[in-house]
N, C-alpha and C positions, 0 to 999 in steps of 0.2 A: 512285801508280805511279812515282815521281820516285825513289823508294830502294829500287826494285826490284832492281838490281843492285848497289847496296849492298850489298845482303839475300843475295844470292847469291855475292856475294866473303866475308859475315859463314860464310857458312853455312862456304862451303869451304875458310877458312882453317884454322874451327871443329876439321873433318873432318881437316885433314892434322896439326892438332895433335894431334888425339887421336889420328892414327895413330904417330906421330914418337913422343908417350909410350908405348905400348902396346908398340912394339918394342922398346926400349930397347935400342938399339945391335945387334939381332939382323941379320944380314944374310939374305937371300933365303930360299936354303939352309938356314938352319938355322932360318926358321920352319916353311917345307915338311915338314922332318925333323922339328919339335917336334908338327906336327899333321898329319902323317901318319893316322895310327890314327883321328883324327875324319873325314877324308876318303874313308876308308875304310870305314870305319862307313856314312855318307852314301850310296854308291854301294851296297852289300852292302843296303840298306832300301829304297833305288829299283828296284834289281833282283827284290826279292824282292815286292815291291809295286806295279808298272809301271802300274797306274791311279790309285794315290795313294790318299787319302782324307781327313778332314779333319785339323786340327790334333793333336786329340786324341790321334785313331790314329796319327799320327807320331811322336808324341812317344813312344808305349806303343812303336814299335815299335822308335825308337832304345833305347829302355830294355830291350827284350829282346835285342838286339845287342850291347850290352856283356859 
């Protein structure tokens, strides 16, 4: 229990590193704009399916969205 915070500073440094490489110098804005179209996607499948269902079917239904 003693490197429990530890663990939890390991974890989220972990997290903002992997954020920091992933953007690679992208600002706000232009990840918004780079992933528009998946957000979109997202909302157009939740609307068209408003009780959900399981992973399976989301995933079939993302793929008929595209």
């Amino acid at each position: 229990m003693e490197y429990f915070g530890e663990g939890l500073y390991l974890i989220f440094f972990t997290l903002a590193a992997n954020f920091a490489y992933r953007i690679k110098g992208r600002n706000l804005s232009r990840l918004l704009k780079e992933n528009g179209h998946a957000h979109h996607q997202v909302h157009n499948v939740m609307h068209a399916h408003p009780q959900g269902g399981s992973w399976t079917e989301h995933q079939q239904w993302m793929k008929e969205t595209t």
